[in-house]
N, C-alpha and C positions, 0 to 999 in steps of 0.2 A: 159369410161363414165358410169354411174350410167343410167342418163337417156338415153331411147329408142329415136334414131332417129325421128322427129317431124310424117315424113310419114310413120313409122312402128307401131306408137304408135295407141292399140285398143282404142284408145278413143279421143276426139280434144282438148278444151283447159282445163287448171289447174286452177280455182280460188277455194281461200281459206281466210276466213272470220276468223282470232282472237280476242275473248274478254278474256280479262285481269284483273282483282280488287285486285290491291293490298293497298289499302288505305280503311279501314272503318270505319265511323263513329260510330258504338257502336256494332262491332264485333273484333274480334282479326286483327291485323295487318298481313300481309300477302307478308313483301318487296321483297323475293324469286319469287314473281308469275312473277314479269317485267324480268328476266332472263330466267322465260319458254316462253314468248309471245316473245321477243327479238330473242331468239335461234331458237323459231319457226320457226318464220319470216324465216330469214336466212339459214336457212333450207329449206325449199320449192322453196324459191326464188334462192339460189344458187348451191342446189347438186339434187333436189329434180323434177326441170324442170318445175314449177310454172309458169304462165302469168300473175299472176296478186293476191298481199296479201294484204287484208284490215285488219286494226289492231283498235280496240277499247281497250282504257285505260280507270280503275281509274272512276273517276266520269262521266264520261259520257257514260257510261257503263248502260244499263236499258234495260228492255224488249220490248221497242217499239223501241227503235235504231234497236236492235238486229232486230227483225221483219222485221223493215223495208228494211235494208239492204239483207236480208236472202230470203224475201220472196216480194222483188218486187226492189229494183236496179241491184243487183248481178244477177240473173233472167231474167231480160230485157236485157242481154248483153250477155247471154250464150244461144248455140245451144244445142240440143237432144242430140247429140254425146260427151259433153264436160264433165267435173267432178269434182264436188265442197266438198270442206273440211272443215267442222267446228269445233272449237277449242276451249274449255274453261277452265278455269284456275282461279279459285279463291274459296272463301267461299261454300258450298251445304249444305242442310239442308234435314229436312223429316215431314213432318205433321204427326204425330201419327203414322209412320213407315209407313203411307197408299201411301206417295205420296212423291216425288224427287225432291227438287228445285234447279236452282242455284239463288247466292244470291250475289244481287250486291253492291254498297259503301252505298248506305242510309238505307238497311234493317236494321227490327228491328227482334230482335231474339223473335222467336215464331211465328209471321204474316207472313204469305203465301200469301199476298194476293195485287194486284198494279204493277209498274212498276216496283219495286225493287226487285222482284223474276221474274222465269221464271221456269213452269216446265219440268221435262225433258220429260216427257211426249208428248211436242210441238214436239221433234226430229219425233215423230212416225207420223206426222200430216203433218210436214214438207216432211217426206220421198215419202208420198202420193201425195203432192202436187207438189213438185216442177219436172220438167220434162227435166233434166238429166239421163247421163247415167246411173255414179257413184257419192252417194254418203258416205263422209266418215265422222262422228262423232265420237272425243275426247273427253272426259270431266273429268278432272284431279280437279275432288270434292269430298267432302263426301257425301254419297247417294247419287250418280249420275247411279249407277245402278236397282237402285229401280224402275225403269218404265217397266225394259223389265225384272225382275228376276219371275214374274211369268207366263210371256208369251212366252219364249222359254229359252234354256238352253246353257250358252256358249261354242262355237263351235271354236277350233282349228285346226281343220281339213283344210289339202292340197288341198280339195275342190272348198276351199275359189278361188283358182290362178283357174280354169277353169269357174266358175260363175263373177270372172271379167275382164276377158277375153272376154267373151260371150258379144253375142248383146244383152242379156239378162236386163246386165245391175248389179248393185251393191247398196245396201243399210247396210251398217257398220256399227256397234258404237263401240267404245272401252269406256270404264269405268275406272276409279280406283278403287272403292270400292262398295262394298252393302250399303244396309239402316243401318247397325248396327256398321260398322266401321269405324273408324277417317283415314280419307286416309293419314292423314301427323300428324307428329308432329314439334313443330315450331323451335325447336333445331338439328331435323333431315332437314328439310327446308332450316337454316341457313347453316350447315354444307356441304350440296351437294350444296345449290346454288340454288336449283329446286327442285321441288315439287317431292318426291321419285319416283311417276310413270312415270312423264316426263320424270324426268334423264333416267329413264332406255329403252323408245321409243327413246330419242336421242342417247343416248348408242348403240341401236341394230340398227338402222339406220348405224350410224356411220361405224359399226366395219363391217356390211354386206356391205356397199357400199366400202370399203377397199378390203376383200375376195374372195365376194363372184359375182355370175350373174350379166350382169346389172339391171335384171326385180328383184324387192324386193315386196312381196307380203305380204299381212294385215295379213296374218297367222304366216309369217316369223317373222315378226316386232310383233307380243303378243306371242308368242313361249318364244320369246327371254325376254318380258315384265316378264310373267310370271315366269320365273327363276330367276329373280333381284329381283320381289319381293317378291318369298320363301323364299331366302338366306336377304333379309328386315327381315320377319316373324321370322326367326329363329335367328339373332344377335340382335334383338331389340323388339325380342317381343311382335309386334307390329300386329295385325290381318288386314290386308291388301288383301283383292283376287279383283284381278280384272277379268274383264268380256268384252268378245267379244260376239256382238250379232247380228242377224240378221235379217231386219226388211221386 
């Protein structure tokens, strides 16, 4: 088994929060994204040892859902010891390189600003507030690492597996890409099915819960990220870095 016995496990329960936009109304279509929130899902919920996946789709997908969910239901049902996973998957933008949104089905391209964006910037505010052990943020968009690239520098280091261990506790993001890069192209999308840095988190997930320890750590899983998407970089050309950071 992948996952650690319920009473060996350093931390109590799993919930994990996915939003999804694969339908917009005056941005590029995006139908690949319902294969990363789908595979997500089933992924936590079946190898992963999850308690509990909330999945936001498509139009109702906005920054006050998300909020409220994130920062007062999800919340109200978890203890100190427990450890929450947030997940996003669709359209991101950047205000004048200054600033990281994501960008849900009614944004307009250009405006930052309402419940149709959200910046990433929130995760840092989030990570502050809410009062678990661990937690872990995804964001499979473009500029989705524009919040934390001037405030610390990503960290792949084995490090990672003893500060989440620890009663310390754990604050994570994982990225697809910086301010400057198109994390996906829509032919490379259709082709894999999933968003190129998903595929390759479900990828190393995958091939390490086959191989390797039961315990799989946020190091192990962007090690493996970060090799998919060089061998991306170099057959398609394509400037993709992603970023683990720590908040």
């Amino acid at each position: 088994n992948v996952v650690l016995p319920k009473n060996a496990q350093p931390f109590g329960r799993s919930i994990a929060f996915l939003a999804g936009v694969s339908k917009y109304q005056n941005l590029t279509q995006l139908p690949s994204v319902r294969n990363d929130i789908l595979q997500m899902r089933d992924l936590l919920l079946n190898q992963a040892g999850f308690d509990e996946v909330y999945v936001a789709e498509d139009d109702i997908v906005n920054r006050d859902l998300i909020e409220h969910y994130v920062k007062g239901i999800i919340p109200a049902e978890m203890g100190k010891n427990d450890r929450l996973l947030f997940y996003y998957s669709g359209h991101g933008g950047d205000d004048k390189g200054d600033t990281g949104y994501m960008l849900f089905g009614k944004a307009q391209k250009g405006e930052f600003w309402g419940p149709q964006v959200l910046e990433v910037n929130a995760l840092s505010t989030w990570s502050s507030e809410l009062k678990v052990q661990h937690l872990l943020f995804i964001l499979d968009s473009c500029s989705s690492g524009l919040a934390f690239t001037a405030k610390s520098a990503p960290d792949n280091t084995d490090s990672l597996l003893l500060q989440t261990l620890s009663g310390n506790g754990s604050r994570t993001v994982l990225t697809a890409g910086t301010a400057e890069e198109a994390t996906y192209a829509l032919n490379d999308r259709q082709r894999l099915g999933n968003g190129v840095f998903t595929n390759a988190l479900l990828g190393s997930f995958q091939s390490r819960r086959l191989s390797g320890p039961p315990l799989i750590t946020v190091s192990d899983l962007f090690s493996d990220i970060e090799k998919e998407m060089a061998k991306f970089r170099a057959s398609q050309g394509k400037a993709t870095t992603p970023g683990m950071w720590r908040l």
